[in-house]
Every structure is written in structure tokens, then in C-alpha cells.
N, C-alpha and C positions, 0 to 999 in steps of 0.2 A: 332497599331498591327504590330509585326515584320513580316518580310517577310518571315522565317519558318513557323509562325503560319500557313499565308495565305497559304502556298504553301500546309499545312497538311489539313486545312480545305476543300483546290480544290479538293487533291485527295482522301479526305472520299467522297465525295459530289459524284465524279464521278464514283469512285467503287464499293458504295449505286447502282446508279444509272446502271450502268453494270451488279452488281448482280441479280438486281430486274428484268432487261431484260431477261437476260439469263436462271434465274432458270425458269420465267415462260415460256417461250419459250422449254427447256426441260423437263417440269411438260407436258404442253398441248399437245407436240409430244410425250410423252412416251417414250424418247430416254434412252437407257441403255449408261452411260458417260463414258468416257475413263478417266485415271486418267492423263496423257498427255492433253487434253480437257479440262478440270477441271483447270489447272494450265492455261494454256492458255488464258482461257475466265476471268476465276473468277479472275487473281494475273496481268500476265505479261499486258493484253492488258487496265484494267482502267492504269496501271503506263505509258501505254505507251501514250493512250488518254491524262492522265496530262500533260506530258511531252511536247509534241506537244503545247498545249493548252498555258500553262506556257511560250513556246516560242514564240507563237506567241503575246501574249502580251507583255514580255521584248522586241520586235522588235518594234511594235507600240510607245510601253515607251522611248525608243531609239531614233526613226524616230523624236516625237515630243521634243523632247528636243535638238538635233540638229538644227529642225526647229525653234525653241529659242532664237538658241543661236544671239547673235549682230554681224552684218557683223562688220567683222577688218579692215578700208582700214588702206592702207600704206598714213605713215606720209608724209606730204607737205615737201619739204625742206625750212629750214628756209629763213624767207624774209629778205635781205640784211641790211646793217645798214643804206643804204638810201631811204632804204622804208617804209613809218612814220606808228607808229602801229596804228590799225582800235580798237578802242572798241569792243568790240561783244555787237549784238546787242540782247536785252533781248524778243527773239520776242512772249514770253507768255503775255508781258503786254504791246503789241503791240494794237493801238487806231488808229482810223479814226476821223474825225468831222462830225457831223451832220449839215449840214447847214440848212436844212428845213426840216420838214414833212409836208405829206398832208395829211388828209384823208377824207371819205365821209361815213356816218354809219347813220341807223335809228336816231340814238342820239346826230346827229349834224356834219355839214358839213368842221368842221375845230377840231384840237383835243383840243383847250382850250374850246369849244363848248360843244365836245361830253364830256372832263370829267366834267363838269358843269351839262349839265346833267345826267350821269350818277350818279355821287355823291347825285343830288336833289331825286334818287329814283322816278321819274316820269316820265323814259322812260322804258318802259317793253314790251316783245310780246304780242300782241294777235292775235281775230283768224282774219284769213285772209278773206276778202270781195270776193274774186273770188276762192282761192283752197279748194278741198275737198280731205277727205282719199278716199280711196278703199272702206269704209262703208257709204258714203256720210253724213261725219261727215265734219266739220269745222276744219279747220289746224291752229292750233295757229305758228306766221310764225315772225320775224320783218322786214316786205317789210318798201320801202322808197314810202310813201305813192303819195309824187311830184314828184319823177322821170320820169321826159322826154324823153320816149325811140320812138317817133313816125320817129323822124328824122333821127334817127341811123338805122330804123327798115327800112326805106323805101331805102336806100343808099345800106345796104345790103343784096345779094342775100335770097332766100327762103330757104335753106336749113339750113343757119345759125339762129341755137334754141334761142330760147327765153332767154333760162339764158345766153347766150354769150351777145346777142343785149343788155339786164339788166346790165351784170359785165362792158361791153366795156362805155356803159351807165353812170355810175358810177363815172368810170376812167377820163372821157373826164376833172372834174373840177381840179381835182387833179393833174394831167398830167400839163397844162395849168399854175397851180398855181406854178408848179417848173422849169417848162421851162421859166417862167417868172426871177426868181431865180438865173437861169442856165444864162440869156442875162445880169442881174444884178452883178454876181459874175465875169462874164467876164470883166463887164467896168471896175472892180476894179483891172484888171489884170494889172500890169505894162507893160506902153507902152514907147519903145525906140523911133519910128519911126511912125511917121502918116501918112501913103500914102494912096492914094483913094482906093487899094482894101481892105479888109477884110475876112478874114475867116467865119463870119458868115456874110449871108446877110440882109441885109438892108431892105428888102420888108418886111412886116410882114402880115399872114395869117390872114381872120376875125377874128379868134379866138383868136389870139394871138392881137389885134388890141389895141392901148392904152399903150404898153409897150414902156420904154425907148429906147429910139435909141444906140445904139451899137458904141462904142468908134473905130475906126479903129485900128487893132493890127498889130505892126510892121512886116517885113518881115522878119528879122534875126530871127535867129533857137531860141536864146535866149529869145525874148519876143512872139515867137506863141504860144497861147494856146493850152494847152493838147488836145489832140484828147476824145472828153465824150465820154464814155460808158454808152450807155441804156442798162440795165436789162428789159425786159417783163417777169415774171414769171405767166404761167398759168395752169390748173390743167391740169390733162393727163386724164380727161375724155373729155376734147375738143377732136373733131377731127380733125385732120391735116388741114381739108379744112380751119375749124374754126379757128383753131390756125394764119393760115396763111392770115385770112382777118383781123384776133386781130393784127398783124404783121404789114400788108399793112394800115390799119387804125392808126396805133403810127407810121409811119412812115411820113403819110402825117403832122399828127400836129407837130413832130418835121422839117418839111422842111426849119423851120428857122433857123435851124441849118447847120452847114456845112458837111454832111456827118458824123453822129455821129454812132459809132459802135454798131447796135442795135445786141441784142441777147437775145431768145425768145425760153424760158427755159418751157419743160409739166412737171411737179413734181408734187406728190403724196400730202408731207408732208410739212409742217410748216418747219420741221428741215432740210430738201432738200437744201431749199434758203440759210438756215445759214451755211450751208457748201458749195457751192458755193460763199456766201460773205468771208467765211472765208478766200476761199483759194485764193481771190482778194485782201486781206490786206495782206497776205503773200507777195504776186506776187508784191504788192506798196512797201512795206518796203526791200525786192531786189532789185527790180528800183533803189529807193533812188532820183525818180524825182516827182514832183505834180503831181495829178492825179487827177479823180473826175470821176462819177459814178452817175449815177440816175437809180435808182431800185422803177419798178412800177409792183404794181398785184391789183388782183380782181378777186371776184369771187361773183355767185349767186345760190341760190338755190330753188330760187322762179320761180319752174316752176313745169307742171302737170307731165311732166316724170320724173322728180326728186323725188317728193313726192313719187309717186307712187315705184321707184324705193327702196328708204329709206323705206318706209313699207316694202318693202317684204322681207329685209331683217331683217326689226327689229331694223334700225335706226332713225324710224318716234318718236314723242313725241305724244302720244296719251292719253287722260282717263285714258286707261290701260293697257299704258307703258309709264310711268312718266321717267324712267330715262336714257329715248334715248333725241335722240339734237331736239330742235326745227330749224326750217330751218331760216336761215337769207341771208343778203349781205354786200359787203362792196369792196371798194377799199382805196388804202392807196400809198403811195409812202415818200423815204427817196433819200434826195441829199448828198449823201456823199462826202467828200474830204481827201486829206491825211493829218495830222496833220501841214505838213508843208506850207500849201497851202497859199499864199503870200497874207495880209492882213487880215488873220483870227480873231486877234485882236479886229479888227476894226470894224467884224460887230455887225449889230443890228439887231434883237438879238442876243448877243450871240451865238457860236454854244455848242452842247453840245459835250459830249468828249461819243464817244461808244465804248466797249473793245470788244475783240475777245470772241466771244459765247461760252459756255460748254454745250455740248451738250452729255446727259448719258441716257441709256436707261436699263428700271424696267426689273425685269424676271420677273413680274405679271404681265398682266392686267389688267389697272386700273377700267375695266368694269367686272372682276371678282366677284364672290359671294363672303361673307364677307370684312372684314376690310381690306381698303388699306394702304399698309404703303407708308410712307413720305420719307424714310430712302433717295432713290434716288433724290427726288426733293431736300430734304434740304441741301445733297451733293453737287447738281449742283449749288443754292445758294450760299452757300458756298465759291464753288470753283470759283465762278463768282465777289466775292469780294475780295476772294485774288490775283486776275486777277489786279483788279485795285488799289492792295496794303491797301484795306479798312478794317477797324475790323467792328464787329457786331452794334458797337455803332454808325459808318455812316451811316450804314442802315437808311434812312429816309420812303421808300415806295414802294410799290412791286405793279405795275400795270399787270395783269396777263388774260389772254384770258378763264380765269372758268367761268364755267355758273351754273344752279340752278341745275345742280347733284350733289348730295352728294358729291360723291367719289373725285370731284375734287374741291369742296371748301374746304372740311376737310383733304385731301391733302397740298391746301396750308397753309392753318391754321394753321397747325400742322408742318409744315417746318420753318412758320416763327417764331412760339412759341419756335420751340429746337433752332434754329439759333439766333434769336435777341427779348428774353421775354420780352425787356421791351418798345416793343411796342404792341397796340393794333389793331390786327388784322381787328375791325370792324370798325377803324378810319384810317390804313393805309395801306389797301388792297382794290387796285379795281378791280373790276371782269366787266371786258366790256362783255363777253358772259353772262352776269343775264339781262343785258338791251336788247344787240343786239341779242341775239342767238349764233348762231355757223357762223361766216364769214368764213368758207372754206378755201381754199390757202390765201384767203387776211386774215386771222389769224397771217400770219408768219410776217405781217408790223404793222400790228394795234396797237399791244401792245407798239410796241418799239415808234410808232409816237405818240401814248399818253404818254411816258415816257419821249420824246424827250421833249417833252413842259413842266413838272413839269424841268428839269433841265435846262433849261432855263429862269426860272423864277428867279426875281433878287434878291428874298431873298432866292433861291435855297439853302437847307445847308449842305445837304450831298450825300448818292450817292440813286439813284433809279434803283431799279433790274426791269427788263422786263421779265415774265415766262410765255413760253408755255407749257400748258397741254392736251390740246383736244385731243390730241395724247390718244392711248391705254397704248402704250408703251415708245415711245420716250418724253423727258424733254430735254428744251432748256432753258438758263437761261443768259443774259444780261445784265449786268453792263454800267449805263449813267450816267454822274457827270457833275458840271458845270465846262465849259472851265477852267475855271482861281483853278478849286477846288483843295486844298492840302490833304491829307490823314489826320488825326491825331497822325497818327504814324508819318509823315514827321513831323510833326509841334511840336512833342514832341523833338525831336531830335535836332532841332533848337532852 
């Protein structure tokens, strides 16, 4: 529509609507009109109302097309002829290594475990032996039926809830299993210099008790190990206190460590952590030195204020209302490093290769009435293979955190059918929420540490996408390949 049209449509619209004011307004007073009046009201002042109006929108249309435009900086002066040229570095299809996952879920306490069972269809909720709704009905829930929370329970204070003491609970095996990881990836660090001290120490915690002795790492700047980064990520409905004894509690068990940079993230979303990790692969690939990373969460929802909370908003699974969450728990953790990290080769297993996240989000609601579309998720797919340089045909498996609502199986379903048809969705999609339920913040690990393991597997053949949905709104999508895996696009070319 031309911009005359518009401009003739605004001012019938507003001089309708002046007219209409005006004449009843001197119907109801009785007023005897002036023919000065008359022009006034009826002709000059809608043109004048338009006019106004019309500008202040070109001014808005203006303001944002400015705010548009791309900052210009000024050009570098060129680098001399003895300063050797740098590649630019392609940092869209920028990668980390996965050295290990952990995790702990209803359906098994390592992820070749839980996808074992999950696949077998003979881990599912039911109702729970201790919770009830608000109607003193039974809560179908996936608690971990052996979890040993007495010891964590009694260690801390009373104020700290039940689902903290559950999630912290959780974490402890997990935790454990990559700090062990963490002493192991160390011995393999290349050592110049063997002197009695060492950066990490020597002593090891009961808990840590049985692990390999610690190789001594030289003194020169060249063979110290990286400084780890721990990630804690936990929901922001902890409270401060809580957060800060989940805090003081990961800090005692890594004290085998040398002062590791713990930081201890409250986030909302799944897709929170991935944008936080994003912008640590960033921050690695600037460096341009090793690096490494341990990222640990958990969350639980298996408690009576929870429940109770989730009813009353209308997030409980009940009889009758099928298609809210059932409550679950889980913790997870991933050891990252950066692709160059000295001896990656070499391990066993394998590490898998993970690429930088795409992360887009629906203008619907995926809890909306009617039909969801896919359109967004199978974008995010997508764009999370051509991240890793993959066509549709590497697609080998989509491990994805959907559970038994509609909206977000038929969601992925339907993403992977427009993206790569010739696979079959009910042979190469796993959905860990149909088994576990809804794991909370630890959603945003789960999927990628059970994908972590199919691309580690030694007939691994092509790539595995990692996809969050639990979300309303937000879609995160993950691309893992095996270390050594070429494209097929490379390998045509070759």
C-alpha cells in the first residue's frame, strides 16, 4: 500500500471521527454554528489532527531506522609486512570437547544407563508413596526411589527445603565422577619439571578416596595447568541462603582442587546456562590458550511446597489436567575443554566435539490452544547443523528433553520429519521427559550428557542434535559429533 494511499485513509478515519464528535456535540447543545466554526471544526482541525499524527510516526520510523543502522568504526591501519597475516577465525563454527558427562535421573545413574533404559520403555512416573495434591489425590512424580538424602539432611541447617537437600543429593555422585576426570585429565598434562610442590594437592577427601595420585606439575608458566572453572548453575527459586550453602557444599568436595574458580549462577531457563557457556567459548577462542570448565546443576521438584505451588498455578499433572508437567529430579554435569587441549587424542573415550548452541525463540506458546507449529524448532535444527558444517543426511539422532504432552512431541516430530524425512522419528528420537518427567534447571545438562555418550560411541556415524523444549517459548538446539568425524560435504570434496 503506497504511502499516499495510507496518508488518505488516516485522514478519512480522523475526520469521520471529528465529524461524528462534533456534530453530536452541537445536536445535544443546540448551538446556532458560525460558518467560521463549521470550517474550523469540520475541514482545518481533522487536517490538522492528521498532520500531527502522520509526524509523529515518520519520527518514530526515523528514530528506529537509525537505531539500525551498523556502527562504522574507522579502519585499522594496515599491519606492516613484518607482521605475519592471522586467518580470521570462523567463530560460528566454533567447538569445545566434551570430555565427560555425568548424570543421575530416575532412569539411571550414568547416561549409557539412563538411555538403556529409557529406549527399553520400562522407566515411566508414577504416583508417588509420600506426595498428595491439594484434593488429596496421589501425584504421579519420577522421584529416585534410593536416594540417600539423611546425611546431607542432617549436615545442613533447618531452613535449607527439602528439594535443595534432594537436588544437592543428587549432584554429590556426579560431581565426584568428574572431579575424578578433572585429577585424571591433569596427569596427562605435559610435565617439564617434577618438583615436590604441586598445584593440586595430594591429600584426597573420603569422598574423593581411591582416585589416582596426581603427577607433580612443573613450575614454569609453560607447563602449569589452567586455572578450572566450576559453573554451579541453580534455579533462582533457591534462596540466597540456599544457594550459598549449594555453594559452600561444592566447594568442600572440590577442595582437592587448587582453588578452582567456582561460580554459582540462579537462572530461570534451560537456555540461560547456554548463553552463559556460549559466551565462555567465545571468551576460549580469544584467549587462544587451554582452558577447561566443569559445569554442574540440579534441580528437584519433589517436595510438598512445590507440588502444592505447581497446582495452583496450573502446572501440576493431575486426572484433569493431563497436559501440565509431571514433577521429576535430576542432576547432570559436563567437563569441557577447548579443542586444543594437549592430549585429546589420546583419550579414552573419545571426547565428543559440541558446537556453539542456537538458541531462537516461538512468538506462540507452546502451551497455547490449538496446533503448535515446528517452524521455529526445525529452524533451530537446522541451523545447529550447519553450525557443524552437516547436511540433513548426518543427522543420525535427536536426543531431546519432551515429555508425554502433545504439543512438544508433535513439535519435535514434526521438525525432524521437514528437516531429515528419512529418518524415523519413533526409532531416532529420545524423549528423556516420557521417562523422567520434567528435570527443572538440570534439563539444560541432561539432554546434551545423554548425547554426549551416543557420539562417543565407537561406531558413532554421524552427528547427534541435543534439543530443549520444556520451555514455553525458548528452543535451544545442539550439535555433537564424534572427535575424529568429517562432514560428508568434507569428504566429497576430498
Amino acid at each position: 500500500m503506497s504511502k499516499l494511499l495510507k496518508a488518505g485513509l488516516l485522514c478519512l478515519a480522523i475526520g469521520a471521527l471529528v465529524w461524528l464528535v462534533t456534530l453530536w456535540q452541537w445536536q445535544t447543545a443546540d448551538r446556532d454554528v458560525s460558518g467560521p466554526e463549521i470550517v474550523g471544526q469540520l475541514f482545518v482541525l481533522p487536517v490538522m489532527l492528521t498532520a500531527v499524527l502522520w509526524l509523529a510516526v515518520w519520527g518514530v520510523a526515523r528514530l528506529r531506522a537509525d537505531a539500525a543502522k551498523p556502527v562504522v568504526l574507522k579502519a585499522r591501519p594496515a599491519a606492516s609486512a613484518a607482521t605475519p597475516a592471522v586467518a580470521p577465525v570462523d567463530e560460528r563454527r566454533l567447538n569445545v570437547a566434551v570430555v565427560q558427562a555425568a548424570v543421575r535421573l530416575s532412569a539411571g545413574d550414568t547416561p549409557e544407563q539412563a538411555l538403556s533404559q529409557i529406549r527399553s520403555g520400562e522407566v515411566r512416573p508414577g504416583l508417588d508413596p509420600d506426595l498428595q495434591d491439594l484434593d488429596g489425590a496421589p501425584v504421579f512424580t519420577a522421584r529416585l526411589p534410593d536416594l540417600d538424602v539423611e546425611g546431607l539432611r542432617q549436615a545442613l541447617p533447618p531452613e535449607v527445603g527439602d528439594r535443595v537437600v534432594r537436588a544437592l543429593s543428587l549432584l554429590q555422585a556426579p560431581a565426584d565422577q568428574l572431579l575424578e576426570r578433572v585429577l585424571m585429565l591433569a596427569d596427562d598434562w605435559p610435565v617439564e619439571v617434577a618438583p615436590a610442590a604441586s598445584p593440586l594437592t595430594m591429600d584426597r577427601p573420603a569422598h574423593l578416596s581411591g582416585m589416582a595420585a596426581m603427577v607433580p606439575v612443573g613450575t614454569r608458566p609453560a607447563s602449569v595447568l589452567p586455572r578450572l572453572t566450576v559453573r554451579l548453575a541453580l534455579p533462582s527459586s533457591w534462596t540466597e541462603a540456599e544457594r550459598e550453602h549449594a555453594a559452600a557444599w561444592l566447594r568442600m568436595r572440590c577442595e582437592v582442587l587448587a582453588s578452582p574458580a567456582l561460580h554459582v549462577h540462579a537462572l530461570d531457563q534451560a537456555d540461560a546456562l547456554w548463553a552463559l557457556l556460549d559466551q565462555q567459548t567465545l571468551q576460549w577462542s580469544r584467549d587462544g590458550l587451554p582452558q577447561w570448565c566443569l559445569v554442574l546443576v540440579a534441580d528437584s521438584a519433589i517436595d510438598e511446597r512445590e507440588i502444592e505451588r505447581r497446582q495452583s498455578v496450573g502446572e501440576l499433572f493431575t486426572g484433569a489436567h493431563q497436559t501440565a508437567r509431571i514433577p521429576g529430579e535430576a542432576a547432570a554435569g559436563l567437563l569441557l575443554t577447548t579443542a586444543h587441549w594437549p592430549g585429546l587424542d589420546e583419550q579414552i573415550p573419545p571426547p565428543a566435539r559440541l558446537f556453539r548452541p542456537v538458541r531462537l525463540r516461538r512468538d506462540k506458546s507452546a502451551d497455547a490452544a490449538g496446533r503448535v507449529g515446528a517452524s521455529v524448532l526445525q529452524d533451530a535444527m537446522g541451523q545447529a547443523l550447519s553450525v557443524c558444517a552437516a547436511l540433513p543426511d548426518d543427522l543420525t539422532h535427536v536426543v531431546t528433553d519432551a515429555d508425554h504432552r502433545a504439543s512438544r512431541t508433535a513439535e519435535v516430530f514434526e521438525s525432524l520429519q521437514g528437516l531429515a524425512p528419512q529418518l524415523d522419528p519413533m526409532l531416532s528420537v529420545t524423549r528423556i521427559g516420557e521417562a523422567c518427567a520434567d528435570q527443572g534447571l538440570a534439563g539444560a545438562l541432561v539432554a546434551i550428557a545423554m548425547a554426549t555418550s551416543l557420539a562417543q560411541e565407537d561406531d558413532a556415524p554421524g552427528v547427534t542434535l541435543a534439543v530443549l523444549v520444556q520451555a514455553t517459548h525458548e528452543r535451544v538446539a545442539l550439535a555433537l559429533t564424534p572427535w575424529t568425524w568429517v562432514p560428508s560435504s568434507a569428504q566429497a570434496k576430498t
